[in-house]
C-alpha positions in Angstrom: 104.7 123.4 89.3 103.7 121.3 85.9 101.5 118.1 85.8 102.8 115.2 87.7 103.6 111.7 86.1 102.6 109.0 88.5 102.9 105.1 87.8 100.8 102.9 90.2 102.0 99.5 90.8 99.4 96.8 91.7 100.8 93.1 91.7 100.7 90.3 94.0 103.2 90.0 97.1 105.7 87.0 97.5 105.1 85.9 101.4 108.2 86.6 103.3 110.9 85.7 100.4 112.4 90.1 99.9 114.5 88.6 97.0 112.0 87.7 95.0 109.8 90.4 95.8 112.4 92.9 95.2 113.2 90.9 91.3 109.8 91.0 90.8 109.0 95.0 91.6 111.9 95.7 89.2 110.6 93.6 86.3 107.4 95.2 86.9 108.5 98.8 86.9 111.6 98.8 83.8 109.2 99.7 81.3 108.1 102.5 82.6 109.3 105.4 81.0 108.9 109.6 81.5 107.4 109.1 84.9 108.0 111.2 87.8 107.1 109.1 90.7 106.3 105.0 91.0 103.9 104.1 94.0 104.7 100.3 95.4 102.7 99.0 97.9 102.6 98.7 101.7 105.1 95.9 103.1 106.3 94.9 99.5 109.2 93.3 100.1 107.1 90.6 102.5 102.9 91.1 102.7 101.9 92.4 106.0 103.2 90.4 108.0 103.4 90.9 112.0 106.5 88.4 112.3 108.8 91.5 112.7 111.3 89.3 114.7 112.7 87.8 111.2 111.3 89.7 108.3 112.1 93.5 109.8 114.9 94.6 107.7 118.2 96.8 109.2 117.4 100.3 108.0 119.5 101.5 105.1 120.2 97.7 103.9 118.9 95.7 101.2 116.0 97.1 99.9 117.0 100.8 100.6 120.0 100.3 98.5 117.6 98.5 95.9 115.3 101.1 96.0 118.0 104.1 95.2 119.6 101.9 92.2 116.0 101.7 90.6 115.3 105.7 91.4 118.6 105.9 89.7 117.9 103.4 87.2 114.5 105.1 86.1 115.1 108.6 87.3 111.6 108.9 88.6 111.2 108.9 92.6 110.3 105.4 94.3 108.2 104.8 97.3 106.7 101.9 99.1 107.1 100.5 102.8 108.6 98.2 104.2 109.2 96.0 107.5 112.1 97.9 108.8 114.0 97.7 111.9 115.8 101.0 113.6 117.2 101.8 117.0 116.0 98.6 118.8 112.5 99.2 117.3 110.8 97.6 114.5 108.6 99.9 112.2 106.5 99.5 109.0 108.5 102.2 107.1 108.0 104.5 104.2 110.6 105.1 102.1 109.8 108.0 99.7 113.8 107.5 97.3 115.1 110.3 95.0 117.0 109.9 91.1 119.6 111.4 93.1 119.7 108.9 95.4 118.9 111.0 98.5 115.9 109.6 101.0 113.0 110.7 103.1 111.1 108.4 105.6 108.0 108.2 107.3 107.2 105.3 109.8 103.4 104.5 110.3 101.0 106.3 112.7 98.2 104.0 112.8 99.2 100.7 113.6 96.5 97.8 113.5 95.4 96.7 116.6 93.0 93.7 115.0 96.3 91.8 112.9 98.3 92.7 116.1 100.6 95.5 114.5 100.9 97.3 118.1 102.5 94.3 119.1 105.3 94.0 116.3 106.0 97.6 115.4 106.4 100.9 117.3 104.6 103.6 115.7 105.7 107.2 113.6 104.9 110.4 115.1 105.5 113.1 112.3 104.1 113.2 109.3 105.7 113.4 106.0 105.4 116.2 103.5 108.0 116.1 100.7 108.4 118.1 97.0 108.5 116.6 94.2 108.4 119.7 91.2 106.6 122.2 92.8 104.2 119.3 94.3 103.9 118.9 97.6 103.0 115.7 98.7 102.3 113.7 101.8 102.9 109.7 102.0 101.1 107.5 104.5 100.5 104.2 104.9 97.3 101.8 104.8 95.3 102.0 108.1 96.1 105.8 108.3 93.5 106.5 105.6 90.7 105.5 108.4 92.0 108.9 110.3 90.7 112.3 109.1 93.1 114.0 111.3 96.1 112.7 110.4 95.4 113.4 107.1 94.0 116.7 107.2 95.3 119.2 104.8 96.7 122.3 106.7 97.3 123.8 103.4 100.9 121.9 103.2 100.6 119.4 100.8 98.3 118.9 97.3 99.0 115.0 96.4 97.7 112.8 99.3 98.9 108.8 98.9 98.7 106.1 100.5 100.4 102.4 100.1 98.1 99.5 101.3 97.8 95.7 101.9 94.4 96.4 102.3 92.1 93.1 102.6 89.2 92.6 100.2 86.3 92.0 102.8 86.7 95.7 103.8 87.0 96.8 100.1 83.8 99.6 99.7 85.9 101.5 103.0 88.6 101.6 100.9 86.5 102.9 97.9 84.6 105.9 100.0 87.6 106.8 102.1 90.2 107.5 99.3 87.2 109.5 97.9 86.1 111.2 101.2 90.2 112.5 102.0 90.1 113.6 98.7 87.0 115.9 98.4 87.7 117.1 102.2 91.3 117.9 101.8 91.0 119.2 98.1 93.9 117.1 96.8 94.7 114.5 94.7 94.0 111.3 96.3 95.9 107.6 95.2 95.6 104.2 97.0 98.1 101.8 95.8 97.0 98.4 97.0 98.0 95.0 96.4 96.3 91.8 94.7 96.4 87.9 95.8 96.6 86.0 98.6 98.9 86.2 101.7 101.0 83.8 104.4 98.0 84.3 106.4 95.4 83.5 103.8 93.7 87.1 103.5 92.7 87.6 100.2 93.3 91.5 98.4 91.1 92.5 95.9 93.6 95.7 94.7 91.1 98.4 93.5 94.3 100.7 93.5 92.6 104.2 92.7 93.4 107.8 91.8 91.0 110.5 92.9 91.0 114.0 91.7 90.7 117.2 94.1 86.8 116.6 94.1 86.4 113.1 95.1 85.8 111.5 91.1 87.7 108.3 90.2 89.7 108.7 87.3 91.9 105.8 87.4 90.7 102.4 88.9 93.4 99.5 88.8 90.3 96.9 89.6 92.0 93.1 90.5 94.0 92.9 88.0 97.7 92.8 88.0 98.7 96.0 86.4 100.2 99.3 86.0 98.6 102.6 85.5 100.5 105.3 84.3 98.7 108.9 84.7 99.7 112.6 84.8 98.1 114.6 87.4 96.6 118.0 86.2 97.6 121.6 88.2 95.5 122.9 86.2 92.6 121.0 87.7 93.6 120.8 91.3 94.4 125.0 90.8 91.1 125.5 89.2 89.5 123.4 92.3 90.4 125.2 95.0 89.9 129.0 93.5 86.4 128.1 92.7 85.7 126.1 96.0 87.9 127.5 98.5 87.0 124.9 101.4 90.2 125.2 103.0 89.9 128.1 104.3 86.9 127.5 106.2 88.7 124.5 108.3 88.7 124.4 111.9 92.2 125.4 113.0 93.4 122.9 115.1 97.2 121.8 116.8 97.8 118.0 117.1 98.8 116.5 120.1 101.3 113.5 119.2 
């Protein structure tokens, strides 16, 4: 395990138009160099849109395809989600996209009831934990930071992250619950949001963050349209949990899916 090279990616969204979207992400990211892993935002390819009937995209298509020539392309992993649709389902899914090419998935948990995301998706029942090395490291997607549970650490994973099209009006939750999963969990914490306006007029104020393993905000992408490069310290996060060891005072708990 070494220290971790992260680049967060915080930009406005195209409404519906993948193309563009997908030019766009790969203009943003080809300067970035000696990274090991570049965060994109929820739903990048269209905003959050609940019009799954026309913007869900056929799993392992387009941007899948796009997504493993840029892991290739700048040998660093790529994740965001996007509006995906698989076995006669539509999901808002995570794609987590190796330099090798190779993939892991995760499909959303925690669909949001107010936009109507019940109605347009199905929702993920396992969580994610992949390795990226010697991290491990456990994707998830907006409205899953509002759920403790889901994101409790059971001593599996030390980089929590979530990708967001999370509004501006709801902006200080956003704020205190990156840094609330991060203090409980004793993990690095990142929120990769987006900026602008969307299809359905919500404005997003970004305020893309990383939190260290004890809840302090060391990067803060504010509204600006931007990317932060960081590396992560093991030293730090090591260092955390010796002196602090929380985690194993947790209730031991099985959850029921």
């Amino acid at each position: 395990m070494r220290d971790l090279n992260i680049a967060l990616v915080q930009t406005q969204l195209h409404w519906h138009d993948a193309a563009t979207n997908r030019q766009h992400f790969a203009d943003k990211v080809a300067g970035i160099q000696d990274t090991d892993l570049i965060i994109l935002p929820e739903m990048f390819t269209t905003g959050f849109t609940m019009d799954s009937a026309t913007q869900a995209e056929p799993a392992e298509t387009q941007t899948l395809e796009w997504m493993q020539a840029l892991a290739v392309r700048q040998q660093a992993v790529i994740t965001g989600s996007v509006s995906t649709s698989h076995a006669g389902n539509c999901v808002n899914r995570l794609y987590w996209v190796r330099p090798d090419g190779t993939y892991s998935s995760y499909d959303k948990r925690h669909l949001f009831a107010m936009a109507g995301e019940h109605h347009a998706y199905s929702a993920g029942r396992q969580r994610l934990i992949v390795e990226l090395h010697g991290w491990r490291i456990c994707p998830l997607i907006c409205y899953d930071l509002r759920f403790p549970v889901w994101s409790r650490n059971k001593d599996d994973y030390d980089l929590l992250v979530y990708v967001a099209n999370w509004p501006d009006k709801r902006r200080r939750h956003w704020i205190n619950l990156l840094t609330a999963r991060a203090i409980e969990n004793q993990c690095w914490c990142i929120g990769v949001n987006r900026i602008g306006t969307d299809g359905n007029r919500h404005h997003y104020a970004g305020d893309s963050l990383v939190c260290d393993p004890l809840g302090d905000i060391v990067a803060d992408a504010g509204d600006h349209d931007t990317v932060i490069k960081l590396s992560l310290s093991r030293e730090m996060l090591q260092q955390t949990r010796k002196q602090l060891p929380f985690l194993r005072d947790a209730d031991n708990f099985q959850l029921l899916t």
